[in-house]
C-alpha positions as a Markdown table, in Angstrom:
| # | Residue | x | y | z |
|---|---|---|---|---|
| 1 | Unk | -33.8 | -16.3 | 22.5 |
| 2 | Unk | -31.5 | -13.5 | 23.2 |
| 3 | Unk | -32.5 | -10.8 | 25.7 |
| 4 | Unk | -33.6 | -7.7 | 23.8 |
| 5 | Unk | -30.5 | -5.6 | 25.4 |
| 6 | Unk | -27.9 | -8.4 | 24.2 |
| 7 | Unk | -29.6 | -7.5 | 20.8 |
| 8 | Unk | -27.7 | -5.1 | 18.0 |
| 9 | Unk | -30.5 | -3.9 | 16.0 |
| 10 | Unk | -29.9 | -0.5 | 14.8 |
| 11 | Unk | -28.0 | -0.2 | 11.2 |
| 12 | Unk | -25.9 | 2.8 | 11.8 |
| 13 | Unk | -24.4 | 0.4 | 14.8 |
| 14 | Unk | -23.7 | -2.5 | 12.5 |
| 15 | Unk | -22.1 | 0.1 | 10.0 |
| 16 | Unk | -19.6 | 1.2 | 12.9 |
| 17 | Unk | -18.9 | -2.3 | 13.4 |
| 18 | Unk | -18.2 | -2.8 | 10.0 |
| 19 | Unk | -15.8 | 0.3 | 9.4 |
| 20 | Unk | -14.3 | 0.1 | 12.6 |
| 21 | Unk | -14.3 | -3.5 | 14.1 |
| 22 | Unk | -11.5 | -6.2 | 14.6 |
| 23 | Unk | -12.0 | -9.3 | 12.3 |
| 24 | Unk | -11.8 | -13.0 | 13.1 |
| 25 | Unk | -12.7 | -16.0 | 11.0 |
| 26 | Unk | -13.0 | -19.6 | 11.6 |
| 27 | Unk | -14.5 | -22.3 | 9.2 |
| 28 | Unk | -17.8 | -20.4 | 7.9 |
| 29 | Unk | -18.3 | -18.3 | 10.6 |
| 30 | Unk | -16.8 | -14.8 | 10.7 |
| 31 | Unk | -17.0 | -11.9 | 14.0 |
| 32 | Unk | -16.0 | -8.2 | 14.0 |
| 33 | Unk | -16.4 | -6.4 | 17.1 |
| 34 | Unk | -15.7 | -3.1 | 18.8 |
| 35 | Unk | -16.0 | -1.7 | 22.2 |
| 36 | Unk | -19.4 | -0.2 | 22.9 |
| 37 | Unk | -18.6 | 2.0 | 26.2 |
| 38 | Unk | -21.5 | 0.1 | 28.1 |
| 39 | Unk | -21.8 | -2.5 | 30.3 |
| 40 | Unk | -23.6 | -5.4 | 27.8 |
| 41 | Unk | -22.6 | -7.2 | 25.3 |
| 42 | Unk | -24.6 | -6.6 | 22.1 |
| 43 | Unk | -24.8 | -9.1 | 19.4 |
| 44 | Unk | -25.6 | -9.0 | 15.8 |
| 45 | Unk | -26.4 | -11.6 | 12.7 |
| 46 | Unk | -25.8 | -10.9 | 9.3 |
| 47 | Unk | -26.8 | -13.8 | 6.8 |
| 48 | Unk | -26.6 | -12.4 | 3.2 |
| 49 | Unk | -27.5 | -13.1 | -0.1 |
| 50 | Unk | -24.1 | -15.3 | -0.7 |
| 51 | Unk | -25.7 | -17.6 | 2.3 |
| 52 | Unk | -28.8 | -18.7 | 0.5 |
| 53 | Unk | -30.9 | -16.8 | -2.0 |
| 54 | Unk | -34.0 | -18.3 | 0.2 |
| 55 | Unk | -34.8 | -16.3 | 3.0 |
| 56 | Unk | -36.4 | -19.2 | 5.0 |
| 57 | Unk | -32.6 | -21.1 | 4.8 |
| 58 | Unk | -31.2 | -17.3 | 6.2 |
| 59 | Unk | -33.6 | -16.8 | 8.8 |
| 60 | Unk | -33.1 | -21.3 | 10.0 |
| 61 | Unk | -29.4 | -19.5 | 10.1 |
| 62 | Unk | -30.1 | -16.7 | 12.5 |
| 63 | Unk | -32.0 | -18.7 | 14.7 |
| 64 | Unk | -29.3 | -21.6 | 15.0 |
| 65 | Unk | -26.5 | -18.7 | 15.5 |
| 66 | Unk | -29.0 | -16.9 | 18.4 |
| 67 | Unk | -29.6 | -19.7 | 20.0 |
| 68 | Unk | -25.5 | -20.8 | 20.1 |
| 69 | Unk | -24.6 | -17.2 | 21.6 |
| 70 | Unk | -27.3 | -17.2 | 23.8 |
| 71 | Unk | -25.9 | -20.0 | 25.9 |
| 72 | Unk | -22.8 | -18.2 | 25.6 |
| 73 | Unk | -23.6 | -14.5 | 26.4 |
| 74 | Unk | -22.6 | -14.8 | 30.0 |
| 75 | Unk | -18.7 | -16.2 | 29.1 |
| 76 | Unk | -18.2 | -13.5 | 26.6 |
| 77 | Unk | -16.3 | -10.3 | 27.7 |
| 78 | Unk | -18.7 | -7.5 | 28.8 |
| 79 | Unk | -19.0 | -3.8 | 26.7 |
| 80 | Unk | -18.7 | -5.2 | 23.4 |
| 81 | Unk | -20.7 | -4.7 | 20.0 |
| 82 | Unk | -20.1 | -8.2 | 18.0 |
| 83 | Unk | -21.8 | -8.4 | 14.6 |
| 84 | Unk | -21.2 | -12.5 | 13.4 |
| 85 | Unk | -21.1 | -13.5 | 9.8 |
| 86 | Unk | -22.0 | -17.1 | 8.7 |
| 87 | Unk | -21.4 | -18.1 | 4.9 |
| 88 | Unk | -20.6 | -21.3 | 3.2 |
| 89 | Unk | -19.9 | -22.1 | -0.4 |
| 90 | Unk | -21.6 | -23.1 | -3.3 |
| 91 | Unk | -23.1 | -26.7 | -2.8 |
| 92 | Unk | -21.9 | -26.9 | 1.0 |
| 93 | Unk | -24.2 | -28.4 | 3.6 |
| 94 | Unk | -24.5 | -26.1 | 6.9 |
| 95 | Unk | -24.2 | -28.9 | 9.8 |
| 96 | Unk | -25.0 | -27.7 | 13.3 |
| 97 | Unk | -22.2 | -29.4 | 15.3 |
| 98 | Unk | -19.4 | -28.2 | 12.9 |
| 99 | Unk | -21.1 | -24.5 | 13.1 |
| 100 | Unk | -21.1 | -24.8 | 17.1 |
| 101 | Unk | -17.3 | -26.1 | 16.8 |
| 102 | Unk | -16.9 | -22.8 | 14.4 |
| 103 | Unk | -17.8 | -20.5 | 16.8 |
| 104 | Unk | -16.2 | -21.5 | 20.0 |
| 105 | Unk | -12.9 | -21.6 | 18.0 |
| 106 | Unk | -13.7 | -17.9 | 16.8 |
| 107 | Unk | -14.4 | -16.5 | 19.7 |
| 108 | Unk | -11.6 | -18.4 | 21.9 |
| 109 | Unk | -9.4 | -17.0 | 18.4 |
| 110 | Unk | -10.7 | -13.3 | 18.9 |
| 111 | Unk | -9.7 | -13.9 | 23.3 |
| 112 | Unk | -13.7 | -13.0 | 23.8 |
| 113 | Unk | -14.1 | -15.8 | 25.7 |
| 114 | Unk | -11.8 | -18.2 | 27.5 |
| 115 | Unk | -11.7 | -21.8 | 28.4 |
């Protein structure tokens, strides 16, 4: 589980993000980020309505993507708000392995992290 302070909870911070942030996307998974002026890196989920309509198959989604970044929080550049969007299409199976593969090519896209 992510440590509470590598947490983005608050909405006015993820609408910041979302007005203001630099996009990536790779495959189904999608980052905006901007510079928080802090020391730690604060990460945020959003899963919407497009995702699944069930909010048990959102939530399985959120905990897959925590538990990816959270072996990753220490490579990723410090003093940075990232908000990460998964989404698939109609009728697609979400696989694990090709999400993990998703998001280490986003982030080495977006120079967050390096090799």
């Amino acid at each position: 589980m992510l440590p509470f302070k590598n947490r983005l909870v608050k909405r006015k911070d993820f609408e910041t993000i979302q007005k203001k942030g630099t996009f990536f996307s790779q495959g189904n998974i999608a980052i905006k980020f901007i510079e928080n002026g802090t020391r730690e890196t604060r990460i945020g989920f959003s899963v919407g309505l497009k995702y699944s309509k069930l909010a048990v198959a959102r939530k399985q989604a959120t905990r897959m993507l925590r538990e990816m970044f959270r072996s990753k929080i220490r490579q990723i550049k410090k003093g940075l708000d990232i908000d990460v969007i998964i989404r698939k299409k109609a009728g697609e199976k979400v696989v694990p392995k090709k999400i993990q593969q998703d998001v280490d090519d986003v982030l080495m896209k977006s120079g967050l992290i390096k090799k």
